[in-house]
N, CA, C and O of each residue as an XYZ file, in Angstrom:
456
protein
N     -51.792     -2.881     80.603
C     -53.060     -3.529     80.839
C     -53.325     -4.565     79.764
O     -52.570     -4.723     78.805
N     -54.194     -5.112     79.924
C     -55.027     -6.406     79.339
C     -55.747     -5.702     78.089
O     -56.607     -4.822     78.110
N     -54.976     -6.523     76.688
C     -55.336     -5.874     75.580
C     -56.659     -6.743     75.154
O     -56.700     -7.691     75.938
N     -57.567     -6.800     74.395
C     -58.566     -8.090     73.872
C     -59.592     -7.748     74.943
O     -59.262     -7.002     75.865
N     -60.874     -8.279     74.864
C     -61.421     -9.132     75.647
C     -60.796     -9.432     77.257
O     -59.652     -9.544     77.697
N     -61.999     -9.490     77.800
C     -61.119     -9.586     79.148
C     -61.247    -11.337     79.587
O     -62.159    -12.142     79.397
N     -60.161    -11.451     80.117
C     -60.500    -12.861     80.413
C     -59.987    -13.071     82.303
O     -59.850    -12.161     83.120
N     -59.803    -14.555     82.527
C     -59.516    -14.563     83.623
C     -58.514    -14.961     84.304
O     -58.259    -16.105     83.929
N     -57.620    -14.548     85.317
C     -56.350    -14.815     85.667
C     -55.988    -16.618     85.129
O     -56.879    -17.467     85.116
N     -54.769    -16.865     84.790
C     -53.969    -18.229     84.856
C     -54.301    -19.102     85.983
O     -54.547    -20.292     85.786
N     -54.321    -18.660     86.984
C     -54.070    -18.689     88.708
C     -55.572    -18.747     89.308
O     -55.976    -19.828     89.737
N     -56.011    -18.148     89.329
C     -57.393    -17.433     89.540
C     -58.655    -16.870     88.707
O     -59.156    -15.747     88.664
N     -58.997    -18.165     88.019
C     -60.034    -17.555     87.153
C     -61.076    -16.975     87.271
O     -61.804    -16.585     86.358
N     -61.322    -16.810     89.044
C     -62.837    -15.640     89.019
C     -62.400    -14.599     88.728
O     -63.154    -13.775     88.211
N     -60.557    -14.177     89.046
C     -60.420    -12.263     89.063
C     -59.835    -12.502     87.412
O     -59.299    -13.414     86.782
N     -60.316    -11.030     87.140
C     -59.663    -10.651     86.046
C     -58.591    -10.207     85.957
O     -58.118     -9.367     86.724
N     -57.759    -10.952     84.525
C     -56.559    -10.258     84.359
C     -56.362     -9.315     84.289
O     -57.320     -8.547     84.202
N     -55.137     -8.833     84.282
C     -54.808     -7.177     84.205
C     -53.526     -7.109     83.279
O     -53.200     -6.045     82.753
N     -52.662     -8.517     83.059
C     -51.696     -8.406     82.070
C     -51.520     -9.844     81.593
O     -51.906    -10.799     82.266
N     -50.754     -9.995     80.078
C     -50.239    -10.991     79.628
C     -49.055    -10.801     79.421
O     -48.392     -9.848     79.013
N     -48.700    -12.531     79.978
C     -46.935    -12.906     79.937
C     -46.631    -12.512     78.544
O     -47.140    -12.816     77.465
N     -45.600    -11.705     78.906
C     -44.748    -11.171     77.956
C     -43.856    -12.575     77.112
O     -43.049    -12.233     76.247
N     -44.035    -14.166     77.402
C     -43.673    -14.657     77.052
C     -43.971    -15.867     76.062
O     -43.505    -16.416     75.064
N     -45.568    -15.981     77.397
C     -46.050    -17.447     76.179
C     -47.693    -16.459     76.030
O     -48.492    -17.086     75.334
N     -48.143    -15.375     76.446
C     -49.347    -14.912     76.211
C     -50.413    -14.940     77.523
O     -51.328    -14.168     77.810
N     -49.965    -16.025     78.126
C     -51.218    -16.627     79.019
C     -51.572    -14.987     80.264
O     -50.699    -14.297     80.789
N     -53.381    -14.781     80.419
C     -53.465    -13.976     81.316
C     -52.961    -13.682     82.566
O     -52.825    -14.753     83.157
N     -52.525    -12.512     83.444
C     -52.251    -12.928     85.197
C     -53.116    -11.916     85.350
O     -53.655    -11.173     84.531
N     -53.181    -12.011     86.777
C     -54.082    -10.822     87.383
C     -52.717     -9.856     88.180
O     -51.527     -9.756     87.882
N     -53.276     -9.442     88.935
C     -52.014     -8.346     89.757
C     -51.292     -8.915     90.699
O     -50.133     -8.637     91.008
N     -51.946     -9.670     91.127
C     -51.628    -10.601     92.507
C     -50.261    -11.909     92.102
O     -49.299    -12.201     92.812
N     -50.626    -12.466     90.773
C     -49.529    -13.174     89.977
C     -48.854    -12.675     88.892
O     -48.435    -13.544     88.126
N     -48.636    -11.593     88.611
C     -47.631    -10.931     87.809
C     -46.437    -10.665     88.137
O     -46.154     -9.962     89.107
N     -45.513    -11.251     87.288
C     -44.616    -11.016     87.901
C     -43.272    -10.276     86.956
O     -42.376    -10.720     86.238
N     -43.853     -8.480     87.567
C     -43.080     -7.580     86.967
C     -41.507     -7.721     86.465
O     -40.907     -8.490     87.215
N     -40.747     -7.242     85.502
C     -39.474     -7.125     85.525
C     -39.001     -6.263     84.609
O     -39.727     -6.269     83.614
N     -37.763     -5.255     84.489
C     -37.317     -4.174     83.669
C     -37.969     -4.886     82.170
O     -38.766     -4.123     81.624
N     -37.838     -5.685     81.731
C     -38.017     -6.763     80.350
C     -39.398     -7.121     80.325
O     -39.898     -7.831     79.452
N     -40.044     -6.591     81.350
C     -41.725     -6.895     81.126
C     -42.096     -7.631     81.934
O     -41.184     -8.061     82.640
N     -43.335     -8.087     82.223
C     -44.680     -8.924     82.659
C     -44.337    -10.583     82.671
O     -44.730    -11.037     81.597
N     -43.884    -11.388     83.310
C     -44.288    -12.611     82.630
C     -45.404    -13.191     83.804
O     -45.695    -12.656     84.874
N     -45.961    -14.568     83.181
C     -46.035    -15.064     84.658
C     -45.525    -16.173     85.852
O     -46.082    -16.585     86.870
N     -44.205    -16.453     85.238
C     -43.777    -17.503     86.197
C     -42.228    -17.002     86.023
O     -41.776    -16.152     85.256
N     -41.620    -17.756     86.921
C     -39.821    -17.136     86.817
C     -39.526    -18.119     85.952
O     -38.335    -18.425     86.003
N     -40.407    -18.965     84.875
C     -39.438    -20.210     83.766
C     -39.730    -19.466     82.550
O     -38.975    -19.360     81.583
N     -40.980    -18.920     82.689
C     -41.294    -17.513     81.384
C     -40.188    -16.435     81.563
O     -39.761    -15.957     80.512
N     -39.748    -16.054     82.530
C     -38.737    -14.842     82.781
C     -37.241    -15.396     81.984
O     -36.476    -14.932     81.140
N     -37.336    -16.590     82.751
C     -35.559    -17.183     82.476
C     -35.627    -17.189     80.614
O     -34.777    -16.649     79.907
N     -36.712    -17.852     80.159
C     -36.770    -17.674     79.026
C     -36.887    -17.269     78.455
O     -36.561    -17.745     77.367
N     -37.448    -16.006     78.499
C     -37.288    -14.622     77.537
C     -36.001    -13.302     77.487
O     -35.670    -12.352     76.777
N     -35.467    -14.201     79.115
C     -33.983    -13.568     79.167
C     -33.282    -13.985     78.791
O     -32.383    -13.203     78.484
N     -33.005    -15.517     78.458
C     -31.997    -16.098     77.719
C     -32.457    -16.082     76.174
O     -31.609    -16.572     75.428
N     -33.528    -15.658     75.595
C     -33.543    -15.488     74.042
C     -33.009    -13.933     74.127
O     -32.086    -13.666     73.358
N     -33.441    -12.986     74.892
C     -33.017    -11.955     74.877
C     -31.118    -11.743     74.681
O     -30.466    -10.983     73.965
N     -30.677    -12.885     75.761
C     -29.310    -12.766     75.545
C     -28.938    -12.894     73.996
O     -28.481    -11.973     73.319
N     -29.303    -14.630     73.394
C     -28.927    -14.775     72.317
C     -29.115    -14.048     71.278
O     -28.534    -14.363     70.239
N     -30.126    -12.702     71.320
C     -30.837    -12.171     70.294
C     -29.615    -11.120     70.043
O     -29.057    -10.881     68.972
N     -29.322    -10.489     71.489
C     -28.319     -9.363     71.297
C     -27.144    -10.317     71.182
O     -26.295     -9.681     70.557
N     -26.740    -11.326     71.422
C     -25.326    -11.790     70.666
C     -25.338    -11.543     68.937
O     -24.559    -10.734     68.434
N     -26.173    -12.224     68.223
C     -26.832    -12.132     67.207
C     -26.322    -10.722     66.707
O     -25.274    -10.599     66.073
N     -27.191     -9.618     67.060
C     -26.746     -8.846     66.589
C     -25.844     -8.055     66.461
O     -25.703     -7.185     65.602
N     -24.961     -8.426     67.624
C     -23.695     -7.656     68.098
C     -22.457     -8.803     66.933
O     -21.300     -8.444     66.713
N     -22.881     -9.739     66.523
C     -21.902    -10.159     65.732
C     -22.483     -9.989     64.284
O     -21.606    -10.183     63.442
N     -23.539     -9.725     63.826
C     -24.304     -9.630     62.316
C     -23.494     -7.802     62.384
O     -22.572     -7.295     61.744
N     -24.204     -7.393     63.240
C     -23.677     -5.768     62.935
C     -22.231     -5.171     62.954
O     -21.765     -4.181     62.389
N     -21.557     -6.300     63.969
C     -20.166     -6.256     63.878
C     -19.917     -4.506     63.845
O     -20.801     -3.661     63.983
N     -18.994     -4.351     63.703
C     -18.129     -2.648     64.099
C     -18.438     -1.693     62.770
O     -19.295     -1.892     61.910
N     -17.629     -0.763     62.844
C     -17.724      0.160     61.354
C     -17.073     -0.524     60.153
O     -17.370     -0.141     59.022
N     -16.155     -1.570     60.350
C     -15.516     -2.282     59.555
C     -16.297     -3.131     58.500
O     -16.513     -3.030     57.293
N     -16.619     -3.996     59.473
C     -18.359     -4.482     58.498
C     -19.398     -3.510     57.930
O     -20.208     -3.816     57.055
N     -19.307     -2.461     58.438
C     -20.873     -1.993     57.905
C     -19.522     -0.824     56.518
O     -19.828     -0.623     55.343
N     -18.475     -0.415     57.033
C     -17.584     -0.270     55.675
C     -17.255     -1.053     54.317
O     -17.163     -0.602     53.176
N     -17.122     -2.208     54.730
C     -16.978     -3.361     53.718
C     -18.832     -3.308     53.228
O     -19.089     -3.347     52.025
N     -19.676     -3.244     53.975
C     -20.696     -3.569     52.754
C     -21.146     -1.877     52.028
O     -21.781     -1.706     50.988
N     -20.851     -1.301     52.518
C     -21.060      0.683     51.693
C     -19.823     -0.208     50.448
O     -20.221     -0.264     49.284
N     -18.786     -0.674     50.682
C     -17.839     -0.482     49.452
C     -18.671     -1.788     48.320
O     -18.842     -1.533     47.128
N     -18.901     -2.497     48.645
C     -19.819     -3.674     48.392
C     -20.618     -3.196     47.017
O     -20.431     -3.338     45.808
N     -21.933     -2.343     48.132
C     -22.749     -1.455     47.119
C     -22.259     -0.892     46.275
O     -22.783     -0.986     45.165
N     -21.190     -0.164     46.422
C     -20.747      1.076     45.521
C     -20.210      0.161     44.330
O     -20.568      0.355     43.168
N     -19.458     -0.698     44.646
C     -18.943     -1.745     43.530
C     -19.819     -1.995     42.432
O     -19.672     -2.083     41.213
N     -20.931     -2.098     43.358
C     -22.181     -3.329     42.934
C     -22.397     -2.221     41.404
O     -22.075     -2.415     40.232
N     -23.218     -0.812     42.220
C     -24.048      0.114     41.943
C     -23.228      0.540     40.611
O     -23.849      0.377     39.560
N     -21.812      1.105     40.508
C     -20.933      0.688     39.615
C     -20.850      0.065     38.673
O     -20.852      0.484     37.515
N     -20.758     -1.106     39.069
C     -20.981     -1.994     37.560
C     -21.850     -2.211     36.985
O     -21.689     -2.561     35.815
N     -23.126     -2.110     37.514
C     -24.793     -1.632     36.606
C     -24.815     -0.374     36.342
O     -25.751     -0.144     35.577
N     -24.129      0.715     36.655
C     -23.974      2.034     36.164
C     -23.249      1.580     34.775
O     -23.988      1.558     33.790
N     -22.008      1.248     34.604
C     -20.858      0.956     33.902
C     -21.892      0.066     32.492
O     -21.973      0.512     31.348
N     -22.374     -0.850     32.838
C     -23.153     -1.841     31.750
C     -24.323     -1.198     31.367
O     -24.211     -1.280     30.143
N     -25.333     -0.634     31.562
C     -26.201      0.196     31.269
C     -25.646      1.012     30.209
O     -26.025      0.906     29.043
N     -24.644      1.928     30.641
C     -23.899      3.142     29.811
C     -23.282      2.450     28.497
O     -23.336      2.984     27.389
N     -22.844      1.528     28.682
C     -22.192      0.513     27.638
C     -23.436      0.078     26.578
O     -23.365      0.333     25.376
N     -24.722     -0.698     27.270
C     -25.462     -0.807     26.507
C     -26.506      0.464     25.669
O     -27.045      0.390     24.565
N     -26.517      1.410     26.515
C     -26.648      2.752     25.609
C     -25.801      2.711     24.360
O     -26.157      2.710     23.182
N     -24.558      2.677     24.912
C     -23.893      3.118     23.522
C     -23.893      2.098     22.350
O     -23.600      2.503     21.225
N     -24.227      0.714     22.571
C     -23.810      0.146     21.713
C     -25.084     -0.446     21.186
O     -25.102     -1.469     20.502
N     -26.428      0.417     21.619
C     -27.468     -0.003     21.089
C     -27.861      1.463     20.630
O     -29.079      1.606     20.518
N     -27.164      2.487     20.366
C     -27.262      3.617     20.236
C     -28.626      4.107     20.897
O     -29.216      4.573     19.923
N     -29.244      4.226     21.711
C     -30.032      4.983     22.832
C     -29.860      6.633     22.755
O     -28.958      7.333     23.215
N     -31.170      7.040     21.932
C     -31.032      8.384     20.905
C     -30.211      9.662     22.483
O     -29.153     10.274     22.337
N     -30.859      9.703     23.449
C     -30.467     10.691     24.152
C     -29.134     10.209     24.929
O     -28.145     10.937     24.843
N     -29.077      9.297     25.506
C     -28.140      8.717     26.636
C     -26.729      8.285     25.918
O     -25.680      8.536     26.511
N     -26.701      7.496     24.367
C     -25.823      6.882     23.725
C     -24.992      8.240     23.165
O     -23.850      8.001     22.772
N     -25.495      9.780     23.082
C     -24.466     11.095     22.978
C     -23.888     11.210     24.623
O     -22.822     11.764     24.894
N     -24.536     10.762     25.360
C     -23.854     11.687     26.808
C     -22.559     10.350     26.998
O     -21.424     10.723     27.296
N     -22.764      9.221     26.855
C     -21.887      8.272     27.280
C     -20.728      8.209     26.153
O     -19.605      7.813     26.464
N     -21.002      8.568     24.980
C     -19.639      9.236     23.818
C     -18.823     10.165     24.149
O     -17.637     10.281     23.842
N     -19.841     11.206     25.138
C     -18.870     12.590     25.416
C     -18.565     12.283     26.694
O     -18.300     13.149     27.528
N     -18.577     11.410     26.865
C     -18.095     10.896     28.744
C     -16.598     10.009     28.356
O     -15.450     10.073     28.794
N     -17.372      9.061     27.165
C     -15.970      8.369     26.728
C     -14.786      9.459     25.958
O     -13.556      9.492     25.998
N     -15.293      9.873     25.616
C     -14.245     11.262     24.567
C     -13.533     11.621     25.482
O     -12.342     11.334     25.367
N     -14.108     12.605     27.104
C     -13.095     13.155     27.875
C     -12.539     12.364     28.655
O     -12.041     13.009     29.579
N     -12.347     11.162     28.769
C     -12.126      9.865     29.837
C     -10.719      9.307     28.638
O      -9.706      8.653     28.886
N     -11.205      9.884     27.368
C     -10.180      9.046     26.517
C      -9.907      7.801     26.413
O      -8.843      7.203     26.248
N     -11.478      7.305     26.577
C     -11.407      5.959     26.557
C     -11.874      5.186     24.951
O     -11.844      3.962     24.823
């Protein structure tokens, strides 16, 4: 149904709307709506066009999200990342002696034998 204020059909402004195009906003009443699995619009150039952004949207994401391969490469990414600010942190503990943290990263280096 017709969210806001009620206003009056696109088509027919004595009847009241009952939905807005799912595409550019504008009111329809029941009589000019024109239903589809993808929603409400009100003309078939609002339909074509919210089906062809729809297409491009899921291309979009079917190539950004790409397979497990991509979403593998960026987990190893992070871990790299997360890593080497783990790694420099611990370093700057130690070499700014950091009363609690600069003993745990000595006895980390001691059994690492580094």
């Amino acid at each position: 149904m017709l969210d806001g204020t009620a206003s009056g059909c696109l088509n027919h402004p004595g009847v009241e709307a009952a939905f807005r195009c799912k595409q550019c906003a504008k009111p329809v009443c029941r009589s000019c709506v024109l239903s589809t699995p993808h929603g409400n619009f009100c003309s078939d150039a609002c339909k074509e066009k919210f089906e062809a952004f729809a297409e491009r949207a899921q291309a979009l994401d079917a190539k950004r999200g790409g397979g497990g391969l991509v979403r593998l490469r960026r987990v190893v990414i992070k871990l790299i990342f997360f890593t080497a600010v783990f790694l420099g942190a611990c370093w700057l503990c130690a070499a700014y002696e950091v009363p609690v943290l600069s003993g745990w990263v000595w006895q980390i280096r001691d059994r690492l034998g580094i």
